[in-house]
N, C-alpha and C positions, 0 to 999 in steps of 0.2 A: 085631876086631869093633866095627863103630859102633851104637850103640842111639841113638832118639828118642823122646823120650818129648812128645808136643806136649799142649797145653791152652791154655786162657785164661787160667787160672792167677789168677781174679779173685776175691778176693785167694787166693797159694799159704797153702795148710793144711797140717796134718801127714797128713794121707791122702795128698796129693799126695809129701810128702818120706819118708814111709814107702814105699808103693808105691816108687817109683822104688831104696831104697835095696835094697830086698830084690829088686828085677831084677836090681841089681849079683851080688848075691851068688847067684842061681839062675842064672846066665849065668855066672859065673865072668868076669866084665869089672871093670877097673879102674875105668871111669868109667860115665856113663851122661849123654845131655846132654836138658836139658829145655827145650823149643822152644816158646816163648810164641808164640802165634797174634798174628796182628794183627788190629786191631781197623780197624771201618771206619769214614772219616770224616762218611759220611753220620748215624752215630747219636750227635750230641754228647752224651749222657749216659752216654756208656761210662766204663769209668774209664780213664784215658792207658795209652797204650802204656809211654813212661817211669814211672809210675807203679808200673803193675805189674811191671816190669824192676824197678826198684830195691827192690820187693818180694821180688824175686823173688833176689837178692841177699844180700839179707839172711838172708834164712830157709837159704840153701845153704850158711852160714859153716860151721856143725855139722856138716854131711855133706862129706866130702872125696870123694867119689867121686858128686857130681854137679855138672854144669857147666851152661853155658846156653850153648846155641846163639841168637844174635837174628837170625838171617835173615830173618826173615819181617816182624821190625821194621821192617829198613831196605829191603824190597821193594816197590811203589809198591805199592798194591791193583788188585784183587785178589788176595788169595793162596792157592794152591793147593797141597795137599799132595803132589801128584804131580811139581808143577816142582823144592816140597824136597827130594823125592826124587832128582828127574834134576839139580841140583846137586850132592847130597852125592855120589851115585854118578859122577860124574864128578872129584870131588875124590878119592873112595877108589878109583876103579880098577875095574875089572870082577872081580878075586879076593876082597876083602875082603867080608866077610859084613856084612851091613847089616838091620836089623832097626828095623822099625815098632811102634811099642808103643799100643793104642788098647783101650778099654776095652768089652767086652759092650755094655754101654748107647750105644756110638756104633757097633758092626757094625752095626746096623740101620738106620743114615742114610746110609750107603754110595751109595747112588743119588743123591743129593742131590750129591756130590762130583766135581771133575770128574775127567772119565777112570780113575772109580773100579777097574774089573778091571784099568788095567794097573798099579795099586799093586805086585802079584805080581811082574810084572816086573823091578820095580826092587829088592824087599825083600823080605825074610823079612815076615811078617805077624803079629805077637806079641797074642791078645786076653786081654787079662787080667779075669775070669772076677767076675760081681756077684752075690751074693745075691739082688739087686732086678730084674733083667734074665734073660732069656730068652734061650738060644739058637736064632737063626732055624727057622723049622720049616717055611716054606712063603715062594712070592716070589722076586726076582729075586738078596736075597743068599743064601737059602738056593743053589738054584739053583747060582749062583757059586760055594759053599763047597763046593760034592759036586765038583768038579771041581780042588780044590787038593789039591795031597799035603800030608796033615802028619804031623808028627811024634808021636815018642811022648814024649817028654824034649825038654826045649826045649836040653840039651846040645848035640843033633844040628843046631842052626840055626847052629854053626862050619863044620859038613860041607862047607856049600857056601854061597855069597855072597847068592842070593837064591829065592824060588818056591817057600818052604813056609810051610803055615801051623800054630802049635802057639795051644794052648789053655793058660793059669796062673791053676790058684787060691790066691787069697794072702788073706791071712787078712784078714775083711771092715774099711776103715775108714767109719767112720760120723760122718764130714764130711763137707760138701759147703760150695763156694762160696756155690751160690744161698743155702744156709739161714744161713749166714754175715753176706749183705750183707742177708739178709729181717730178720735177727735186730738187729741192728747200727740199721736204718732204723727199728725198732720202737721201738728202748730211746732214739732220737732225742739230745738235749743231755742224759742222763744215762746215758750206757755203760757196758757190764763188758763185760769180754773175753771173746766165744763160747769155748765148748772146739775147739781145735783150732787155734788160732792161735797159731804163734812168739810170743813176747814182743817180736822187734825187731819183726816185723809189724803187731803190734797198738800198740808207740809209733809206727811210721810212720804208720797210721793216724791215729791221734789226732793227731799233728801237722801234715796232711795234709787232716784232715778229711775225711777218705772213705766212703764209704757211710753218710754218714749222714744224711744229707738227700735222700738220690734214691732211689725204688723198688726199684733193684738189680734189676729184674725181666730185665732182657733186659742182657745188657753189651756186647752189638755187636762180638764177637772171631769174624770169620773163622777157620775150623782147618779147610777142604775140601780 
C-alpha cells in the first residue's frame, strides 16, 4: 500500500506529524510519505520550497515511518494532485492499493482542483475527519460523495488498489500553520516558540529567519 499524505506543510507541526503517524498505524503500513505542495512563483512572499523541505526533514527524524515524497518540488508549476496521482500509479502498477490522505476542511475545495472526480480513479480517497469542519451536505461534492463506495474500516482500502472512499476520526490536533506564522509575525524580534513546533524547526526558524517579518497570511503553496 502507498499512502500520501500532501500539505503545504508551512512550517510542518506536530499536528501534521501526529496525524500522519497514526495513519501508519490505522492502515497497518510501514511508512506513510508526506507530499509538500509546491509553491507558486508568482507569490514572492511564500516561504521557499527548500525551506520548507528542509523543515520538513527535520521534524521526520523522530518518526521512522514517515517519508517525503518531493515531486511536486521538482515539477515545473502548475501542480496538480491528479498528475501526482497518475505518476505514483504508474510507478506502483495498477494492483497496489494507493491511497490519498486530505483532510474534512479541504473536501469541500474539490471543485477548485483540477479533474477533481477522477481522483477516485486513481486512489482510495482517505478524509480524515475535523472537529471544526462539516461534512458536505448539499453541492457538487456532496453530490460526488453519494455516488463513491466506501468503506466501513479503512482496513478494507488493501482490498482493492483504488475507488473507495473511507471516513477517519483521529483524535483532534490543535495546531495549525496559519496560527503559527500569525503568531511568530506578532511576537516579531522577540520570539518564543508557538506550542506545536519541533525544537529542530523552531531553531531553523530562528536561524532562517522565517516568518517573522511577513504577514504569513497567504503562503502561495499550490496542493490541487
Amino acid at each position: 500500500m502507498t499512502i500520501l499524505f500532501g500539505g503545504s506543510f508551512d512550517p510542518v507541526h506536530e499536528g501534521h506529524l501526529e496525524t500522519a503517524a497514526a495513519l501508519c498505524r490505522q492502515l497497518g503500513a510501514s511508512t506513510i510519505a508526506l507530499l509538500p505542495a509546491a509553491c507558486s512563483p508568482l507569490k514572492p512572499d511564500s516561504t521557499t520550497d527548500a525551506h520548507r523541505l528542509a523543515m520538513l526533514k527535520l521534524a521526520i527524524a523522530d518518526y521512522p515511518g514517515l517519508i517525503i515524497d518531493e515531486r511536486e518540488l521538482h515539477r515545473p508549476p502548475p501542480s496538480y494532485t491528479v498528475d501526482t496521482l497518475q505518476a505514483v500509479r504508474a510507478e506502483i502498477g495498477a494492483n497496489t492499493p494507493l491511497v490519498w490522505v486530505m483532510g474534512l476542511d479541504t473536501l469541500t475545495g474539490l471543485p477548485q482542483w483540477k479533474h477533481w472526480q477522477t481522483l477516485i480513479d486513481l486512489a482510495h480517497i482517505l478524509v480524515v475527519e475535523r472537529p471544526d469542519a462539516k461534512w458536505p451536505q448539499n453541492g457538487a461534492v456532496a453530490d460526488w460523495l453519494m455516488t463513491l463506495p466506501s468503506v466501513a474500516s479503512v482496513d478494507q482500502l488493501q482490498c482493492e488498489p483504488k475507488g473507495k472512499l473511507a471516513r477517519l476520526a483521529l483524535p483532534p490536533q490543535p495546531f495549525s500553520s496559519t496560527a503559527i506564522r500569525a503568531a511568530l509575525h506578532q511576537r516579531g524580534t522577540n520570539p518564543t516558540k508557538p506550542d506545536g513546533l519541533p525544537e529542530s524547526v523552531w531553531q531553523y526558524i530562528l536561524q532562517h529567519d522565517l516568518y517573522l517579518s511577513d504577514t504569513g497570511s497567504d503562503n502561495g503553496c499550490e496542493a490541487l
